[in-house]
C-alpha positions in Angstrom: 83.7 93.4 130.6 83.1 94.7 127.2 84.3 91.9 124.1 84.4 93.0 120.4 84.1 89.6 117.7 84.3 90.8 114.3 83.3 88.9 111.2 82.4 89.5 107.1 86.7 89.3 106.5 87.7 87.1 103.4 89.2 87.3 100.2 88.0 89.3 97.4 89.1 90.9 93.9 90.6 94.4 93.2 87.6 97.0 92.8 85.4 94.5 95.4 83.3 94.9 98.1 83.2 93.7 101.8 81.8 94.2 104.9 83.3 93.6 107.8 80.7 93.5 111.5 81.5 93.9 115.0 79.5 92.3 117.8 79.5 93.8 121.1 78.9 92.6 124.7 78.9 94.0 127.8 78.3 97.6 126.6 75.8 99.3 128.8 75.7 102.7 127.4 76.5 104.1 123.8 79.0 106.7 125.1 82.0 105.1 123.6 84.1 105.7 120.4 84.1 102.8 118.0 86.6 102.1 115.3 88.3 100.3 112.9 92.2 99.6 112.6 93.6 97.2 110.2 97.3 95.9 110.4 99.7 94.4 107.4 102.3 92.4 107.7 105.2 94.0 109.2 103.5 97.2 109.6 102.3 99.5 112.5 98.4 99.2 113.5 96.8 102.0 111.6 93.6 103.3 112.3 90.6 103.5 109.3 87.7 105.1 110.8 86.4 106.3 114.0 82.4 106.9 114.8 81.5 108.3 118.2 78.0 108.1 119.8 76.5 110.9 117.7 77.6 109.2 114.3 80.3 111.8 113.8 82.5 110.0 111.9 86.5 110.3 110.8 88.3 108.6 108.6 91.8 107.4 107.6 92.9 109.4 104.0 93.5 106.2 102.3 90.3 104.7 103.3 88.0 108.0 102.7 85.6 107.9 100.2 85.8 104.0 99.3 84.9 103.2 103.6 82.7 103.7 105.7 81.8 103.2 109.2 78.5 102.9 111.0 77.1 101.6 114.5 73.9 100.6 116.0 73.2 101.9 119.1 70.6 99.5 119.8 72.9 96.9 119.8 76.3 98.0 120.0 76.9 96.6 116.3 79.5 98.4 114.2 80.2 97.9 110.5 82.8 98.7 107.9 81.6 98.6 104.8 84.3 98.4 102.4 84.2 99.7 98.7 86.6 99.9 95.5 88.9 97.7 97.5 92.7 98.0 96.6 95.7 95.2 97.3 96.9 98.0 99.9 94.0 97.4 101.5 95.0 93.8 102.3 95.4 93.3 106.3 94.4 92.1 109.4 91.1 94.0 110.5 90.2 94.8 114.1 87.2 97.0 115.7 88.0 98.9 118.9 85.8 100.2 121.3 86.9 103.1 124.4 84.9 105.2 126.3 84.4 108.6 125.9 84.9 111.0 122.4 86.6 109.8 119.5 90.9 111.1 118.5 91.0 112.7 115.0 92.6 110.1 113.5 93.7 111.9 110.7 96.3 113.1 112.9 99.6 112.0 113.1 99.8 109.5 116.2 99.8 106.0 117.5 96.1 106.2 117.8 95.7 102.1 118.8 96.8 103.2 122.6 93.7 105.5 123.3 91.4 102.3 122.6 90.8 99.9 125.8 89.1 97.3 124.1 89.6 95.1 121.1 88.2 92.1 119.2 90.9 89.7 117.7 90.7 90.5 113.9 89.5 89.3 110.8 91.4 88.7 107.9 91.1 90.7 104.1 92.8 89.6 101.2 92.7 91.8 98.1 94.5 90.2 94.6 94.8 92.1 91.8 
């Protein structure tokens, strides 16, 4: 049974920095597509950025350029590092794990159904 835990949410001032880690466990191969989808009050789930197992990554328009996404294949480790953060930034963070290739999110779609597994979020507050 694969289980996602993220950490590195928390509260930080417009412009700032964060990064935001996902541990993984029961992954026994790297052939999955890992990403992160943050939510906001009242809001859908929208996805940031995708990386598949070759470190072909995608990313969210809002996000792109200020984000980005990595993994560790050794580990199963994935990371959002998170620059220039805005107040519409501010939302729940999750990581997501499936097997197989990764959707384009920048695609119109309700991309959070193509991912099987999740972790249960970590919070990031932006003030301006």
């Amino acid at each position: 049974q694969v289980q996602l835990q993220e950490s590195g949410g928390g509260s930080v001032q417009s412009g700032g920095s964060l990064r935001l880690s996902c541990a993984t466990t029961g992954m026994t191969h790297i052939y999955y597509c890992m990403a992160w989808f943050r939510q906001a009050p009242g809001l859908k789930r929208e996805a940031v950025a995708v990386v598949d197992y070759r470190d072909v990554t995608i990313y969210a328009n809002s996000v792109k350029g200020r984000f980005t996404i990595s993994r560790d294949n050794t580990d199963f480790t994935q990371y959002l590092q998170m620059n220039g953060l805005k107040p519409e930034d501010a939302a729940r963070y999750y990581c997501a794990a499936t097997p197989g290739g990764c959707p384009d999110i920048r695609q119109r779609g309700d991309w959070q159904r193509d991912f099987q597994y999740w972790g249960q979020g970590t919070q990031v507050t932006v003030s301006s």
